[in-house]
C-alpha positions in Angstrom: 0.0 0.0 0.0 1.6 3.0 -1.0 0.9 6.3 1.3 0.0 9.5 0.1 -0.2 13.0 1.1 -2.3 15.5 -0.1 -1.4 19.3 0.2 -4.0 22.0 -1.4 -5.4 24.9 0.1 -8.3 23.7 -1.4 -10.9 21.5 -0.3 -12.8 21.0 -3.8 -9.5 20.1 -5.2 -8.7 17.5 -2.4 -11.8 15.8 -2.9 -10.8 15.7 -6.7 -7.4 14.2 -6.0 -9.6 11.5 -3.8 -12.2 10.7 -6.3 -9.5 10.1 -9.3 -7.4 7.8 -7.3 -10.0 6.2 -5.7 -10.1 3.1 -8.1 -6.7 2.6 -7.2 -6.8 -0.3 -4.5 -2.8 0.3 -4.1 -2.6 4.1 -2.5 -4.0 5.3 0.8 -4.4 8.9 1.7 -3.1 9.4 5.3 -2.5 13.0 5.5 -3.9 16.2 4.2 -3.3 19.5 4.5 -4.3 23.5 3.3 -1.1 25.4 3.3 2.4 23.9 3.7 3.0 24.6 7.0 -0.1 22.7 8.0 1.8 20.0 6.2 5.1 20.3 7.7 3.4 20.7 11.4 1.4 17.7 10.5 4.2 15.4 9.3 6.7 16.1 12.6 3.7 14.9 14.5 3.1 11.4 12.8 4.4 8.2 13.4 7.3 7.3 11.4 5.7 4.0 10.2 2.6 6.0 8.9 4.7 9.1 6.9 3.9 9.6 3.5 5.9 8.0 0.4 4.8 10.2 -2.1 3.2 13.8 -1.8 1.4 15.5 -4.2 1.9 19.2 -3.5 0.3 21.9 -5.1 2.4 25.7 -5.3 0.1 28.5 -4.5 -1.4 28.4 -1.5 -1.1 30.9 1.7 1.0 31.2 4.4 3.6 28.9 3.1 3.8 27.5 -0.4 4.7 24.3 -1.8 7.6 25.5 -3.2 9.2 25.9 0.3 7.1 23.4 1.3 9.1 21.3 -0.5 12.5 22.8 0.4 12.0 21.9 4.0 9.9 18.7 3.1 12.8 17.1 1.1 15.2 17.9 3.7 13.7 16.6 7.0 12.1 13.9 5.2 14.4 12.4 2.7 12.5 9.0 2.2 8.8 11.0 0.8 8.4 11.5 -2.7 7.3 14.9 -3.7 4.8 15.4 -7.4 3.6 19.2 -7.9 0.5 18.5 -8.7 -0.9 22.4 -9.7 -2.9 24.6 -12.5 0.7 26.6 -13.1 3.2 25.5 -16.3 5.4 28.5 -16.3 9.0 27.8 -16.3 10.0 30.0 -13.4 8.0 27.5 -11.0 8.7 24.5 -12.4 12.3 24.5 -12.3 12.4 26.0 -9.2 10.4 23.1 -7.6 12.7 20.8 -9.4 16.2 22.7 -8.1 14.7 22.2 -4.4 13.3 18.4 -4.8 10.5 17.8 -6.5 10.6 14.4 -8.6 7.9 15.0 -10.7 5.4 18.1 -12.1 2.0 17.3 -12.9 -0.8 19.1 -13.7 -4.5 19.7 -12.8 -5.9 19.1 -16.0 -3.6 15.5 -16.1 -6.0 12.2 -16.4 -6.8 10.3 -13.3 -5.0 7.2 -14.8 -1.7 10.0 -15.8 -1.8 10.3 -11.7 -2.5 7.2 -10.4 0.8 5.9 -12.8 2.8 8.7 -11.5 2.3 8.2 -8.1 3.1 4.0 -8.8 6.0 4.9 -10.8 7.5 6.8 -8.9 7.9 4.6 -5.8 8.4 0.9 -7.9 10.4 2.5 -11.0 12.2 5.7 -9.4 10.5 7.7 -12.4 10.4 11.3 -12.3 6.8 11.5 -14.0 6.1 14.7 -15.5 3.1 16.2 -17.7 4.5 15.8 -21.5 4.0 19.5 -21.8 6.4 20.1 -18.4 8.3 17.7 -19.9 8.8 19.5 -23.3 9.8 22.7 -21.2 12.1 20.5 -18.5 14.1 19.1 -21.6 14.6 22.8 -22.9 15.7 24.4 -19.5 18.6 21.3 -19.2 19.8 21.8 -22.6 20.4 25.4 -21.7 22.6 25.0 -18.3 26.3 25.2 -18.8 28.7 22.7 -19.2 31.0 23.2 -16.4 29.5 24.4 -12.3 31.2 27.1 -11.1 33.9 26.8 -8.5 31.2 29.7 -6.7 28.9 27.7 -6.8 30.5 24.6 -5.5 32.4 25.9 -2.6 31.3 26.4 0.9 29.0 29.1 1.5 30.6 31.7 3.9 29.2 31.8 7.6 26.2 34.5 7.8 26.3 37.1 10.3 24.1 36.7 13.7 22.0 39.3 11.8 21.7 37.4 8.5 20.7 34.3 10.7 18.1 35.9 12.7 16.3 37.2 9.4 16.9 33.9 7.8 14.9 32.3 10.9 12.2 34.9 10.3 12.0 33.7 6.5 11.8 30.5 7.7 9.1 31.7 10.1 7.1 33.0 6.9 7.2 36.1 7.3 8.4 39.0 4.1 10.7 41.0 4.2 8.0 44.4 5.4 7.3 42.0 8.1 10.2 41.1 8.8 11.3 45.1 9.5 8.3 45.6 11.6 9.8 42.6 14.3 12.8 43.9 13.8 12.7 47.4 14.2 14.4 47.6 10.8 14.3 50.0 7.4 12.9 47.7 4.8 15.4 48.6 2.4 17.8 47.6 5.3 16.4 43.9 5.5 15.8 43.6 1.5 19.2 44.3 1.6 20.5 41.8 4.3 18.2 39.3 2.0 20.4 40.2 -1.1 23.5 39.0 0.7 22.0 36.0 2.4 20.9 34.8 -0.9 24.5 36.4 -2.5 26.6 33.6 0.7 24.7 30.9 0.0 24.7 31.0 -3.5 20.8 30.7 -3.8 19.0 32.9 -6.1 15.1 32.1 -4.2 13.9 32.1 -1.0 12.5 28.5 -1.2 16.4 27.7 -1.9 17.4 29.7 1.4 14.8 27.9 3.1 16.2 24.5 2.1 19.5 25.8 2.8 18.9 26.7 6.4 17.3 23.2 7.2 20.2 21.4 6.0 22.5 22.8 7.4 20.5 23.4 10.9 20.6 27.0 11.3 16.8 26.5 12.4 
């Protein structure tokens, strides 16, 4: 029986994720959530035996989004599967959700058999399933990427300041950066700009990325 997790802010679209796998005698939901830090809150309190192997995630929903849902997901959970599973096909989100984790991008409008074989596949087959229109767009992006990494990017990121750390906490936290000044007592062009070089140290060019970063590395 493989386990799933749903994550949508909303509940019409849950149900629709239920009804199209529910001929599928081989996946059983045990988790949903609205937002992903409903997620993330719900996961840390679940047995290990009962986590989810593959979630289907979908990317905009409030508070935090499954983008960075994924960041931290992929991190503190390194055995659960993560599909985006949303309306979106621009090329900003979908490589993004791939740089942070995701193994496969699926979308809305995909059959109920396209999601039931993704979800399969991607646990007995380690496939990266992926919308053939995704795909088409996936293929394009790789071709594009240099040849040769960086030694910048590569090396160690340098250590952030107790500042740079606090606001990466607040990030974390989900708060923006206007936010972020207000609990501060902070300019926001000052904490834009201690963003710029958190992002500049750890060679990350999103906050979902900075996210990711600080979980790995335990800063949180």
């Amino acid at each position: 029986m493989i386990k799933l997790a749903i994550v949508d802010d909303k509940p019409v679209n849950r149900k629709t994720v239920h009804a199209n796998i529910a001929s599928c005698k081989e996946i059983e939901v045990v988790l949903e959530a609205g937002n992903g830090e409903e997620f993330i809150n719900k996961m840390s309190v679940l047995p290990t035996d009962m986590l989810p192997q593959v979630v289907l995630m979908d990317i905009d929903m409030p508070v935090m989004n499954g983008i960075e849902a994924i960041a931290v997901g992929s991190v503190k959970y390194p055995g659960t599967r993560f599909l985006v599973l949303t309306v979106f096909d621009d090329d900003e989100k979908i490589f993004e959700a791939i740089q942070v984790g995701a193994s496969g991008y699926l979308l809305k409008d995909d059959s109920a058999l396209q999601l039931t074989e993704a979800i399969t596949q991607t646990l007995e087959f380690n496939a990266v399933p992926m919308s053939p229109a995704i795909a088409r767009k996936t293929l394009t992006w790789l071709r594009q990427l240099p040849k040769t990494v960086s030694a910048s990017s590569t090396a160690t990121s340098e250590i952030l300041s107790e500042r740079e750390i606090e606001i990466l906490k607040l990030m974390v936290e989900g708060l923006d950066y206007k936010k972020i000044a207000g609990k501060l007592f902070l300019s926001p062009y000052t904490v834009r700009t201690h963003i710029s070089k958190i992002y500049e140290k750890l060679h990350v060019n999103s906050k979902a990325q900075a996210i990711q970063m600080a979980y790995k590395h335990k800063w949180v």
